[in-house]
N, C-alpha and C positions, 0 to 999 in steps of 0.2 A: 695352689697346685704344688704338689710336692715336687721338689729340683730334682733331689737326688735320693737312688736307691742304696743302704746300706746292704752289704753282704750279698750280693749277686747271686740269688735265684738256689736254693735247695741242691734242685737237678744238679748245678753245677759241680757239688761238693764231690759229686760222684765221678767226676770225669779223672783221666791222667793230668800227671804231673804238667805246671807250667816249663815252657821252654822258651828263650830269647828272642827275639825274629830278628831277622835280617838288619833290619835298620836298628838296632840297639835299644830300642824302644820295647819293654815289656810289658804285658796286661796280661797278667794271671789269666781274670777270667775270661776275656775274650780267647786266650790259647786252651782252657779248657773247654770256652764252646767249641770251638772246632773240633778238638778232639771228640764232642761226641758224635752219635749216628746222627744223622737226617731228621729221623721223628723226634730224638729229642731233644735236637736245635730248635727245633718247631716249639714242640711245648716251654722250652728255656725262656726263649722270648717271646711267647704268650703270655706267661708266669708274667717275667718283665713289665711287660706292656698292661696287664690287668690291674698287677704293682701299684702301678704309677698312677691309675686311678683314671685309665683311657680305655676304653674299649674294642673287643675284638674277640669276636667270637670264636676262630681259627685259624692259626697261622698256616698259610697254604702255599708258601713261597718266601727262604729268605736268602741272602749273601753276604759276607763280608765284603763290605765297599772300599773302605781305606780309613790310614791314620790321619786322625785332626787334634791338631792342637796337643799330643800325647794323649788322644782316644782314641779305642779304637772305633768306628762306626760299621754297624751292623744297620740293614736295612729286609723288613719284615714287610710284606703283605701279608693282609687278612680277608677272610672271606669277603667280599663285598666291595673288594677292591679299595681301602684305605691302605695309605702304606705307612711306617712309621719308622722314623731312624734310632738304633739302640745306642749310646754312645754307651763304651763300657770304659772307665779309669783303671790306671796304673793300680789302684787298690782296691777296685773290685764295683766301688761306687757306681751306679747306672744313671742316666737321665733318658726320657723319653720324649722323641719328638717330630709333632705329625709332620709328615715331609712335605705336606702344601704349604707349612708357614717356614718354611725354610729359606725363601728370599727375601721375607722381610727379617725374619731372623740373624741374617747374614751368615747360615751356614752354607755347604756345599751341600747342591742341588741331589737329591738322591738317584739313583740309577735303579731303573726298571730290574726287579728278579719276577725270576719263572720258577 
């Protein structure tokens, strides 16, 4: 299984500039997913999540959850109701991970998006 993504997602190159957040804690690419539209958060982390050699035919619901560990955590539903958590790194690095195995995992539990 591949751990981690290098270079975070095409789409993203495309977004505005990164900016600091609140907690001093910065992630490029997670500040430029937000900055894009809706539809192409959706395909970012489709892109993402197909990446990583998981499946998902369409991202149909996602949200920024919180910071872990100096990541940030994105959390994606796909058609069919899989959810999968994006953590993105300080340097753009991604990991992918379904959010049923996330208590044996020992991450945080992911939160339902619409």
């Amino acid at each position: 299984m591949r751990a981690f993504l290098p270079a975070f997602i095409c789409a993203l190159l495309l977004a505005a500039a990164p900016g600091a957040r609140a907690n001093g804690i910065s992630s490029p690419g997670s500040d430029r997913l937000r900055a894009l539209s809706p539809l192409n958060q959706r395909i970012a982390l489709w892109r993402a999540i197909r990446a990583s050699g998981q499946t998902c035919s369409r991202v149909i619901a996602l949200a920024y959850q919180q910071d872990y560990h100096h990541l940030a955590m994105w959390v994606a539903r796909c058609e069919g109701g899989r959810r999968w958590a994006v953590f993105i790194a300080p340097n753009d690095d991604v990991q992918v991970r379904n959010c049923a195995e996330h208590a044996q995992l020992g991450l945080p539990a992911c939160r339902p998006v619409r």
